[in-house]
C-alpha positions, 0 to 999 in steps of 0.5 A, spaced: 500 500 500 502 507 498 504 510 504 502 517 505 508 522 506 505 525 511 503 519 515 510 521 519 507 529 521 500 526 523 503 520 527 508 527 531 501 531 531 498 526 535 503 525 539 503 532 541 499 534 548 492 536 545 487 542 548 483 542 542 480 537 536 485 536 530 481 535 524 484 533 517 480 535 511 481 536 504 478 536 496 474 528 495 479 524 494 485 525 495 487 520 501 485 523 507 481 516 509 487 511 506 491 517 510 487 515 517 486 508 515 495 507 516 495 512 522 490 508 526 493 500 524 500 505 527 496 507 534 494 503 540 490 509 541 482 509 542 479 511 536 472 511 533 472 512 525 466 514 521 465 517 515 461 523 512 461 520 506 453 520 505 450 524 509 445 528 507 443 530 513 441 538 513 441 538 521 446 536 527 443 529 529 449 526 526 454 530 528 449 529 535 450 522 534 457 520 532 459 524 537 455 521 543 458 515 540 464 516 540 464 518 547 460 511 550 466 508 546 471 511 550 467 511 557 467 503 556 474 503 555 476 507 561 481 510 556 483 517 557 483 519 550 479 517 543 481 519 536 
């Protein structure tokens, strides 16, 4: 598989202490989900991976409900942080 030459600064930007979210975007198809897919497979971090890739939602109720989820996973790990 390609490895993004970016991976090495994503991996270091993580690995820094953190007070706010981090959020990678970019044009459709450019790599940011393969990106993601090689950091996640390099981590022991929690994370919980979900895609906006067919929403067509014009509410927040997805972004409510994706978030709620990821804090349940991260309750039910006892995990100080979730990617």
């Amino acid at each position: 598989m390609f490895q993004r030459t970016v991976l090495q600064d994503i991996i270091t930007r993580i690995s820094e202490p953190r007070k706010f979210i981090q959020v990678l975007v970019g044009p459709r198809q450019v790599g940011k989900t393969t990106l993601i897919k090689q950091f996640l497979k390099k981590t022991d971090i929690t994370h919980y991976f979900v895609t906006a890739d067919d929403l067509y939602a014009a509410d927040n109720t997805w972004i409510r409900r994706e978030w709620s989820n990821a804090r349940l996973q991260l309750q039910q790990t006892g995990s100080k942080e979730i990617l």
